[in-house]
Residue, then its C-alpha position, 0 to 999 in steps of 0.5 A: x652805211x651811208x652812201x652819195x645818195x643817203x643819209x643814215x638816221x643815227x641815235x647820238x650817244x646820251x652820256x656814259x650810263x644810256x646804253x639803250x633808248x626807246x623810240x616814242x614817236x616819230x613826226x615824219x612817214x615814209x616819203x615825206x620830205x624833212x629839212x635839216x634841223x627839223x625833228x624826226x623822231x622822239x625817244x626817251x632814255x631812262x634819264x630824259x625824253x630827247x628830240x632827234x632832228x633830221x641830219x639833212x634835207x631829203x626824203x625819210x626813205x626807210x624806218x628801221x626802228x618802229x614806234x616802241x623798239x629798243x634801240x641802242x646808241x649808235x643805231x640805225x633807226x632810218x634813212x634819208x635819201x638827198x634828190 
């Protein structure tokens, strides 16, 4: 759960059938700064390859889910902390 300070990085549901994806490739490391709009991360469903871009300007504080997992819609996969 988000609070004041951070900001959950959440894989949007993909349509009716996508109940899971895989991350592929994430563009930012730990305590890199990101701005809004900026892609994080990509992963791909078994209908397309789709690019996740960053929630909020901050810092990518935490990774939860690593190049490679399985992740279902709806997860958290990192978090971004707002200075």
């Amino acid at each position: 759960m988000s609070d004041n300070n951070t900001i959950e990085i959440i894989i949007p549901n993909q349509g009716l059938t996508v109940t899971e994806v895989v991350i592929s490739n994430w563009h930012k490391e730990i305590g890199e700064t990101v701005h809004k709009d900026e892609i994080l991360l990509d992963f791909e469903s078994d209908k397309a390859d789709i690019e996740l871009p960053s929630p909020a300007n901050g810092v990518l504080s935490k990774i939860v889910a690593r190049e490679g997992a399985t992740v279902a819609i709806g997860e958290v996969v990192g978090v971004i902390t707002i200075p």
